[in-house]
PyMOL CGO cylinders between C-alpha atoms (Angstrom):
from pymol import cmd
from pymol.cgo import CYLINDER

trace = [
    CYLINDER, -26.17, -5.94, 1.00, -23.43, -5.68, -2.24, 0.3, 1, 1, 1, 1, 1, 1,
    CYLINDER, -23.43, -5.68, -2.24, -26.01, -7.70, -3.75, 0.3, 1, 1, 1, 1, 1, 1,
    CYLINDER, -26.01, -7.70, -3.75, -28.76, -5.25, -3.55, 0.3, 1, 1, 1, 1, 1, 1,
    CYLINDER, -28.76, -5.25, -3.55, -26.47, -2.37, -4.65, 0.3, 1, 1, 1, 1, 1, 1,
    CYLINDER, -26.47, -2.37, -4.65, -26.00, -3.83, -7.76, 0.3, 1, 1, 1, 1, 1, 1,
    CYLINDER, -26.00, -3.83, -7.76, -28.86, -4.71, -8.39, 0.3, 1, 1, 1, 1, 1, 1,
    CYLINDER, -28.86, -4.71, -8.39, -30.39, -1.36, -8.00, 0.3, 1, 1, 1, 1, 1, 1,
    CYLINDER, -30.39, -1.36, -8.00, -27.71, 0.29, -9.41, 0.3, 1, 1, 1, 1, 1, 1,
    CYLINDER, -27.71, 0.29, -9.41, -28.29, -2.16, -12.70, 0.3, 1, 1, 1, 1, 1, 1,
    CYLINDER, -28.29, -2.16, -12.70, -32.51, -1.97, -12.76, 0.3, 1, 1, 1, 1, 1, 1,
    CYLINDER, -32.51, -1.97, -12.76, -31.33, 2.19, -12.61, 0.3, 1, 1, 1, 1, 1, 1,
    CYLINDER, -31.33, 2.19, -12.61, -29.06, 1.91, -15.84, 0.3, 1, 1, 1, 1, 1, 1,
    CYLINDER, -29.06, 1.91, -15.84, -31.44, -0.26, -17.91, 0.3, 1, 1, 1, 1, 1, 1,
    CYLINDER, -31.44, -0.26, -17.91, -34.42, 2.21, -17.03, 0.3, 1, 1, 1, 1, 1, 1,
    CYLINDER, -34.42, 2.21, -17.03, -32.04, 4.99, -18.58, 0.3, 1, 1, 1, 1, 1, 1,
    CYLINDER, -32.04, 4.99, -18.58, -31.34, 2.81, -21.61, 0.3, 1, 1, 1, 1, 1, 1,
    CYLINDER, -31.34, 2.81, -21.61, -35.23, 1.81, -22.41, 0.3, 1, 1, 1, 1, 1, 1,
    CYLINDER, -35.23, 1.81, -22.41, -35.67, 6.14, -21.61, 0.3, 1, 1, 1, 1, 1, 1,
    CYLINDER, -35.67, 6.14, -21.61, -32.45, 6.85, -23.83, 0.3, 1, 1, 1, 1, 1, 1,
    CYLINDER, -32.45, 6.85, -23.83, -33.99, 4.02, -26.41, 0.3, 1, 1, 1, 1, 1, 1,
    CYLINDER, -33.99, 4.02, -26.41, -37.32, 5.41, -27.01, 0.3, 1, 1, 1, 1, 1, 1,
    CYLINDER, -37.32, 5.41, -27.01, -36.32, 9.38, -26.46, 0.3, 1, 1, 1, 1, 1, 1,
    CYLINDER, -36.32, 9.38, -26.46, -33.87, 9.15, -29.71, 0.3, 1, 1, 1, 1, 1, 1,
    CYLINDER, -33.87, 9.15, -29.71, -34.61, 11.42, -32.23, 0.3, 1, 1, 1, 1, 1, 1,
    CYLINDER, -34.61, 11.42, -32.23, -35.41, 10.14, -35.62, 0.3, 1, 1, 1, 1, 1, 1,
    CYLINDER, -35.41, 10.14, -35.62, -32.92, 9.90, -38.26, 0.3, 1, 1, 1, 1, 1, 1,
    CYLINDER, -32.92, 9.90, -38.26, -30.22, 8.16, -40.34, 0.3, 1, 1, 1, 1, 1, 1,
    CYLINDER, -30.22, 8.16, -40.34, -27.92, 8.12, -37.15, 0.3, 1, 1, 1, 1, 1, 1,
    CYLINDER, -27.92, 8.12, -37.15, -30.29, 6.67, -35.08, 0.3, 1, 1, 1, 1, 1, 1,
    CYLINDER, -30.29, 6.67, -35.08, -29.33, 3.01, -34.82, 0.3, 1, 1, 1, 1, 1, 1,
    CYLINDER, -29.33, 3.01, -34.82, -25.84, 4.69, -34.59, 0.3, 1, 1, 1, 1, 1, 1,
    CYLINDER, -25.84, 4.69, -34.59, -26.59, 6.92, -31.60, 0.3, 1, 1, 1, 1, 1, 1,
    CYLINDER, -26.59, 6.92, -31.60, -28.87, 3.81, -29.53, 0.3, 1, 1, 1, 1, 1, 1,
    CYLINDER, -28.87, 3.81, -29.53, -25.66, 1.62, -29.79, 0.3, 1, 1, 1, 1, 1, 1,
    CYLINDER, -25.66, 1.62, -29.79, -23.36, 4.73, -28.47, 0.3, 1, 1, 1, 1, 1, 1,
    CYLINDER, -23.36, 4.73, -28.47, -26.00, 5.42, -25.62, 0.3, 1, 1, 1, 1, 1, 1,
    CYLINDER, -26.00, 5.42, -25.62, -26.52, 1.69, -24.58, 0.3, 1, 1, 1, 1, 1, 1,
    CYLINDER, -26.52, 1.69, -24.58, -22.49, 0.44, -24.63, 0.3, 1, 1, 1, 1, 1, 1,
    CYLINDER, -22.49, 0.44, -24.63, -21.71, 3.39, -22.87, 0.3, 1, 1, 1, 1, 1, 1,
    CYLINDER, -21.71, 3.39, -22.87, -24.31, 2.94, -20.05, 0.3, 1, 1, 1, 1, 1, 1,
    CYLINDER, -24.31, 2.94, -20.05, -23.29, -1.10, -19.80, 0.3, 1, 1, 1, 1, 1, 1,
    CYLINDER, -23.29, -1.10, -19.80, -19.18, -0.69, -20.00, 0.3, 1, 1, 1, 1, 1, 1,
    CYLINDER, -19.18, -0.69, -20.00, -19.72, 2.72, -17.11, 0.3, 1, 1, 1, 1, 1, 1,
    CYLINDER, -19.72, 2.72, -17.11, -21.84, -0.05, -15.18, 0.3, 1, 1, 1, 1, 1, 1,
    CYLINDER, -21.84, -0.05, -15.18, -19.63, -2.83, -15.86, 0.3, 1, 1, 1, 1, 1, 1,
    CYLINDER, -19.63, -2.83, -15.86, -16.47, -0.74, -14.58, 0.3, 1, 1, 1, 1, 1, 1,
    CYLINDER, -16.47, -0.74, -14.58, -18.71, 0.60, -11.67, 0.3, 1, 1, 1, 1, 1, 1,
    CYLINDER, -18.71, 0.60, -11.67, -19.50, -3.13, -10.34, 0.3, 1, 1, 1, 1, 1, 1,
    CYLINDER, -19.50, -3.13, -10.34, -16.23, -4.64, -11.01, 0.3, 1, 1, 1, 1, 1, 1,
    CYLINDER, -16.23, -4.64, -11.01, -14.41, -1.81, -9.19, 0.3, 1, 1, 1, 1, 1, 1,
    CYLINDER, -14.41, -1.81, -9.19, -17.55, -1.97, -6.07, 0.3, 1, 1, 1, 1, 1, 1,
    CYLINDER, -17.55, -1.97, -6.07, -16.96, -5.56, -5.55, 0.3, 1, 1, 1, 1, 1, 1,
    CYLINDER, -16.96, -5.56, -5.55, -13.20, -5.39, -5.88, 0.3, 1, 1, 1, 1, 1, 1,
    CYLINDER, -13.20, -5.39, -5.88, -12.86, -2.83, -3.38, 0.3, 1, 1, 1, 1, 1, 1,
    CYLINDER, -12.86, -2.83, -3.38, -16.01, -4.87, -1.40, 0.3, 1, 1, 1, 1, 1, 1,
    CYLINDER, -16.01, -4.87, -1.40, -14.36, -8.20, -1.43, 0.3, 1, 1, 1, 1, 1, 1,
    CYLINDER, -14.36, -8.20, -1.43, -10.60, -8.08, -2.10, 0.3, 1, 1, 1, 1, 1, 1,
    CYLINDER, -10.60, -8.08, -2.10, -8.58, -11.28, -3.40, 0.3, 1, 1, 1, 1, 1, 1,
    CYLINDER, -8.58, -11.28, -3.40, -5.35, -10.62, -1.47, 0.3, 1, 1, 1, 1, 1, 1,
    CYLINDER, -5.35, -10.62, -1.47, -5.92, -9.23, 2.15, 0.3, 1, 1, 1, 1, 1, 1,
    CYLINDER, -5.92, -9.23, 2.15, -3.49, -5.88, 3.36, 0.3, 1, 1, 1, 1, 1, 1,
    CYLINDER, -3.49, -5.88, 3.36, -1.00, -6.55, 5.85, 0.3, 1, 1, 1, 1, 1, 1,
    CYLINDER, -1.00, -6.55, 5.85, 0.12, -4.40, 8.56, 0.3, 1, 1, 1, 1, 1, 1,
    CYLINDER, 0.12, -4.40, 8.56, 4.03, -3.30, 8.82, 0.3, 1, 1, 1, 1, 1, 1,
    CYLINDER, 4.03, -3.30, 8.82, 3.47, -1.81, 12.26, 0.3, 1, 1, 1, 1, 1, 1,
    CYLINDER, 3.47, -1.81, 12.26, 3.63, -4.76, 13.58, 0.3, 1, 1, 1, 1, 1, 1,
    CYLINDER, 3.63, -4.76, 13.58, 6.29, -7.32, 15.18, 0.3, 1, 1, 1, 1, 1, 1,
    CYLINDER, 6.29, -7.32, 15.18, 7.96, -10.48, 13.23, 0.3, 1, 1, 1, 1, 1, 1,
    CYLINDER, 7.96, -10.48, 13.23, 6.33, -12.39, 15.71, 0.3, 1, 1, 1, 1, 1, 1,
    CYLINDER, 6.33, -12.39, 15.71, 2.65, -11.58, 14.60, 0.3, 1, 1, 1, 1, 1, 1,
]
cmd.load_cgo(trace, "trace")
């Protein structure tokens, strides 16, 4: 199912991208503003998903310290 979140959660930041892409206003800061719009949608995503599947699938597993030695 962590698949599918990202995946939605992706398809939902690239249809804001082509909206933010095509609803720029016209001007000399418009290549300027696109690039701003679409590295800040991809490096919120990126964070997003790398902190998700951190959190989802963790590389060293907790440990209790209620417990005894012996377990």
């Amino acid at each position: 199912m962590s698949f599918l979140h990202i995946v939605i959660v992706g398809a939902i930041i690239a249809a804001i991208g082509a909206v933010a892409w095509f609803v720029m206003p016209k001007g000399n800061n418009q290549t300027l503003l696109r690039t701003a719009v679409l590295l800040t949608l991809t490096s919120c995503y990126l964070m997003w998903a790398i902190t998700y599947l951190a959190q989802l699938h963790p590389l060293i597993k907790p440990r209790r310290s209620d417990l005894r030695a012996e377990y």
